[in-house]
N, C-alpha and C positions, 0 to 999 in steps of 0.2 A: 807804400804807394809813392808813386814819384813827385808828387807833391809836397809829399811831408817834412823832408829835408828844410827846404826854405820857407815851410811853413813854422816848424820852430823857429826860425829867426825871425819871421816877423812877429809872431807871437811876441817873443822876449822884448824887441825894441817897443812894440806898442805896449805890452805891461809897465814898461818903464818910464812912459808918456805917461799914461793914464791909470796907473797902477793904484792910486790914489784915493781913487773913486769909490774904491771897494777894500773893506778888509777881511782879513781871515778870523773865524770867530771861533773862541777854544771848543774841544771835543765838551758837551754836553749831554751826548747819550751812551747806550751799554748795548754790546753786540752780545748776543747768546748762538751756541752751535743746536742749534736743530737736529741736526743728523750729517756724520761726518761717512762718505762714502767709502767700501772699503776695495772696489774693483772687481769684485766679483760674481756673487748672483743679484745682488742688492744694484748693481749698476755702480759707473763711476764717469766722473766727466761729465758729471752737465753744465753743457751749452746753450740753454734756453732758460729764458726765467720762469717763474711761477704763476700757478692760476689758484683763486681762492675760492671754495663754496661756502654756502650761504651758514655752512654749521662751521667755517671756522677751517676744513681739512686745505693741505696745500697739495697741488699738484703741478707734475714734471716730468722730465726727460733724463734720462742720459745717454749719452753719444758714445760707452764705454758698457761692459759689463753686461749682466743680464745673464739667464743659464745658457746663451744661446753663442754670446759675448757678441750681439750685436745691437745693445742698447736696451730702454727700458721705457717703461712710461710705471710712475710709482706716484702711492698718495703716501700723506705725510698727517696722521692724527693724535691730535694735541691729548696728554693725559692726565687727570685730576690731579697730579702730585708734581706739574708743570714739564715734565718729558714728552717727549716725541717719538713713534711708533711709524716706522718705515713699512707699508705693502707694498711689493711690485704686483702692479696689477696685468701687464704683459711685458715679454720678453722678448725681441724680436731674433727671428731665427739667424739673421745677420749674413755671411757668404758661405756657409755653409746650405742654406736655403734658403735662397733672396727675394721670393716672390711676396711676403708681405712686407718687405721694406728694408732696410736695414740704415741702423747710425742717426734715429732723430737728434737734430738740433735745435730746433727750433720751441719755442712754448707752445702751448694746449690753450683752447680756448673752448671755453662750455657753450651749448645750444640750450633751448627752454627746455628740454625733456632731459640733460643730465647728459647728455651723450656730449666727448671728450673729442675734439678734431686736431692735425696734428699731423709734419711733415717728417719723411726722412728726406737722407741723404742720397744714400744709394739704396742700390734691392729693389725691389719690381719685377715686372717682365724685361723691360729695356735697361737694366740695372741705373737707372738716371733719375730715382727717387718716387716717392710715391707721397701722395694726399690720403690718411689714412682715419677710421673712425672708432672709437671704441665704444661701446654700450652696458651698462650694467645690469645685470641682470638681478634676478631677485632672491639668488644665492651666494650672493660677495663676487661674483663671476666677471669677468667683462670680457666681453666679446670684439674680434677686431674684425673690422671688413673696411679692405683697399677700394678707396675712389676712384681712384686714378692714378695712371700710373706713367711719371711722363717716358717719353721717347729720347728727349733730347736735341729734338728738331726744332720746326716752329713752335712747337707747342711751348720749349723751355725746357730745362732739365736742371736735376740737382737743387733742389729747392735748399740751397745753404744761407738761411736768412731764417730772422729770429721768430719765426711762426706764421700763422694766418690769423685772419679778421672775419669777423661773421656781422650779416646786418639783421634786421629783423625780419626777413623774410627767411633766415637759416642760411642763406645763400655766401660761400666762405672767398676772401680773396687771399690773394698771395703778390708774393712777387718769384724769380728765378734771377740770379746775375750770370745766368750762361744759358745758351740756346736763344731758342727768337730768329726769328727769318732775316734778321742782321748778326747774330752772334753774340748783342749785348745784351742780351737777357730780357723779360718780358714783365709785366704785369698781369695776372690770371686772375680768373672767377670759375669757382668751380660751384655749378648748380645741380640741384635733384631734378631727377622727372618724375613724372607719377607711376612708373612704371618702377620706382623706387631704386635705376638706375642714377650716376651723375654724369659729366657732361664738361668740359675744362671747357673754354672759351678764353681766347686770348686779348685781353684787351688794348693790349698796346704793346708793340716791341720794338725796343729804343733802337736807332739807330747809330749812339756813336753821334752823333753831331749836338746841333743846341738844344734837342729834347733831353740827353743825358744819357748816360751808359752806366750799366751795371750797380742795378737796386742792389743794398746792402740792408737795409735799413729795416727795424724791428717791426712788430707789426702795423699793418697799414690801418690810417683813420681813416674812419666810415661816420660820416657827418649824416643829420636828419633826411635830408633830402637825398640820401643815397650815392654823394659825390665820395670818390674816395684820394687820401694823401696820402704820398710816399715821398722818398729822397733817392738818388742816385749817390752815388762815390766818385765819379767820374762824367766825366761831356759839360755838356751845358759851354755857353757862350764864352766863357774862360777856363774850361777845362779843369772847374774844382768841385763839378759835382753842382745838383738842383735841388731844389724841393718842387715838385709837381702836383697836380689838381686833373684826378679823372673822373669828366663829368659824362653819365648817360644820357644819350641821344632817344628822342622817340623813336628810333627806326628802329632801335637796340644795338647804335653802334655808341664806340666812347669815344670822346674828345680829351688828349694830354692839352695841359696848357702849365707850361714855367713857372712857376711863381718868382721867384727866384733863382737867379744863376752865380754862385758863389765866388769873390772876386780875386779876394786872399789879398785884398787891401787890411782888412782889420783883424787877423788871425786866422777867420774862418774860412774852413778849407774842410771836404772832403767828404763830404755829413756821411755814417753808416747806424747810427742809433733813430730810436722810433722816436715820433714824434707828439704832440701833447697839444689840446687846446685849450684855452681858459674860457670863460663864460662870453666873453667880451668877442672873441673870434678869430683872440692873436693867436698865432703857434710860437712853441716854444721847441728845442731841439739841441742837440751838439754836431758841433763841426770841427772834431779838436778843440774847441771853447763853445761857451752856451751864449746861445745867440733867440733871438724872437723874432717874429716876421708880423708885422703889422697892418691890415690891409688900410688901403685908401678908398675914397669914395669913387675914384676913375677906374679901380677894379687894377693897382698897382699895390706892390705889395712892399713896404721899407725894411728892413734887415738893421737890428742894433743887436752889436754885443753884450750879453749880461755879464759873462766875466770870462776874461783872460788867463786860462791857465797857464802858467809859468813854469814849472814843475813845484818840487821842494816839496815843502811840510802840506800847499795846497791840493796836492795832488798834479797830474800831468796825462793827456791823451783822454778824455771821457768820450768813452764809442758807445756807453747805455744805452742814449738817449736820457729825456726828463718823465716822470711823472708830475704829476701835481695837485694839490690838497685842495680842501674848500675853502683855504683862506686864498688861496693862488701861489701858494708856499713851492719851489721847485726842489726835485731831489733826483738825486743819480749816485754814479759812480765813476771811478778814474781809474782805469786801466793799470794806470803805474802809479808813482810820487808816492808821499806822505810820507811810510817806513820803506818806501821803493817796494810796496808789493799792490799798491793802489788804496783809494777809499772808500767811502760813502760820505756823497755833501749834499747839504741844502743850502739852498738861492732863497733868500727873502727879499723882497723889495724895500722901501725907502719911501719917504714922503716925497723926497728929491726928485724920484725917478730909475735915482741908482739901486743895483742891490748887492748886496752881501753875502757872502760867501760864508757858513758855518760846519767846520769840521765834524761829520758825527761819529767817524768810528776809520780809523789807520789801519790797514789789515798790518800784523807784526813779521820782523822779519824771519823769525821762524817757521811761521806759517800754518802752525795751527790754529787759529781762525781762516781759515782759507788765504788764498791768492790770486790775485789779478781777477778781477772779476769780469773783465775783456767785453762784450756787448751785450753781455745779458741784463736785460730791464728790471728794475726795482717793482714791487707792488705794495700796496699801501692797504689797509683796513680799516673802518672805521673808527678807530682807535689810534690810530696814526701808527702803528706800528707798521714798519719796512723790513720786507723779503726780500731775499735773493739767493743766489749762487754764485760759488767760485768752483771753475773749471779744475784747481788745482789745490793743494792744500788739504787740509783738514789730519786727523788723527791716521790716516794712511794714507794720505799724498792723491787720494783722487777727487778730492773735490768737497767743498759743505753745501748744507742747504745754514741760511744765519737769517735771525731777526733783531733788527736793530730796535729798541723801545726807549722812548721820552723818558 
């Protein structure tokens, strides 16, 4: 992006102000490979992070492979002698036959009844991506059927952004960083009707000015009251990218409102990772370094840095976003640094205020534990263990699924 040039530099000077504050704490945990992709009917390349059910199975995407070679959606079941057992459960027919999708990137997210939702890239009718659902049936089976399918117009297209969100009504959003009746890409909600059709609905399409341009950012929060958050990469009042608040209207239209417009006074620049809240009602997120957003009682929102990535042994670029534990423990990943193929870290806090930065796992420069983990989101289990994927890597160079554990 063309801000990220002299966003390293400010980075670097301001670590070296304040670099102080925070240290780097040794590796304390153990990465295991799950399942190392091999490119071919199994998928390869995932680009989206992981969803977890309730008995423990992991599920995913890949942007590569499948019998179709144009991607996958696969579960991932844990076995009594601690291996892991790959199904793909559909294959998408990819450009050879585009009309149910082709190229998910994005993560799955489960509804109350088990049914798996879940974007591509391209493939459709309008080859400009599709909103897709899958179902299980009561023979191991699952079934796919396209929601929608965008155009590429107003509606948005190319849903290249790390998944959808679903509220409690089942009703799923999104975002698009291209298309939108400006060009910069939209925010969507795509609803059922009783006619067991669905229904895209666009909620806001940026303009390119101080509302912000071009959602990148993992899947959108969906707060009790049905407001929903996201971040842009670009616009906002200095041109480094916002985090926004879209709030329903009783008419049934929606309200953007800034929260923030990122300034590239204190590293943070450019946000493309999902975002995270804590009990309290702060947000937490990366902008090239991890930052919080803290509201005021005037309905203003303050921005502090939590750490400064530098590059080196701390890693360098975290485009994840944060998850966060019941302690308010933050965790991600970084793009690059550590062995130069990215990490896995945790943020703790401090009595101070400040917090601490603790190494858990260096992917090697080898690369068999995978590489660059690039914006795919961490997930977390009861147990505190942490999933992921890396796009590249693994025992044939196309990607792992890995869990990190205490």
């Amino acid at each position: 992006m063309k801000q990220q040039a002299c966003a390293g530099i400010s980075r670097v000077l301001i670590a070296i102000v304040i670099g102080g504050m925070m240290t780097i704490g040794a590796t304390a945990q153990t990465e295991k490979i799950l399942y190392s992709f091999t490119g071919g009917s199994d998928g390869g390349a995932p680009q989206g992070g992981l969803v977890l059910d309730g008995k423990g199975n992991l599920y995913g995407t890949t942007q590569q492979g499948g019998s179709n070679s144009g991607g996958t959606v696969f579960e991932l079941t844990p076995n009594s002698n601690g291996t892991w057992t790959e199904q793909v459960l559909y294959s998408f027919t990819g450009l050879s036959g585009n009309s149910d999708g082709a190229f998910p990137y994005g993560s799955l997210v489960f509804d109350s009844k088990g049914n798996l939702y879940g974007t591509t890239v391209f493939g459709g009718t309008s080859f400009q991506g599709t909103v897709f659902e899958l179902s299980p049936g009561t023979n191991g089976t699952w079934t796919e059927n396209i929601l929608y399918n965008f155009t590429g117009g107003a509606d948005g297209g190319a849903p290249y952004g790390p998944g959808l969100s679903i509220d409690r009504a089942g009703n799923l959003y999104g975002t698009t960083n291209t298309g939108g009746s400006n060009g910069f890409g939209v925010v969507f909600e795509v609803v059922a009707g009783s006619n067991g059709n669905w229904t895209e609905k666009v909620l806001h399409a940026f303009t390119g000015g101080d509302d912000g341009s071009y959602p990148f950012d993992g899947p959108l929060l969906v707060d009790n009251t049905g407001s929903v958050y996201g971040n842009t990469s670009q616009g906002g009042t200095h041109d480094y990218g916002v985090v926004f608040k879209m709030t329903p209207n009783a008419n049934g239209t929606w309200t953007e409102k800034v929260l923030y417009a990122f300034k590239n006074t204190d590293g943070t620049t450019s946000p493309i990772g999902a975002l995270a809240f804590d009990t309290h009602g702060n947000i937490y997120g990366t902008a090239y370094d991890a930052f919080e957003l803290s509201p005021g009682s005037n309905g203003s929102w303050t921005e502090k840095p939590l750490h400064l990535f530098a590059g080196g042994s701390d890693g360098a670029d975290p485009e994840s976003g944060l998850v966060i534990d019941a302690a308010g423990n933050l965790y991600g990943t970084t793009n690059t640094g550590g062995k130069h193929r990215g990490t896995v870290f945790e943020l703790f806090p401090g009595s101070n205020g400040n917090w601490t930065e603790r190494i858990l796992h260096r992917f090697s420069p080898a690369g068999g534990d995978g590489i660059f983990p690039y914006i795919v989101n961490l997930i977390i289990d009861g147990s505190g263990h942490l999933y992921g994927t890396t796009s590249g890597g693994g025992s044939s160079g196309f990607g792992v699924v890995y869990e990190v554990t205490p």
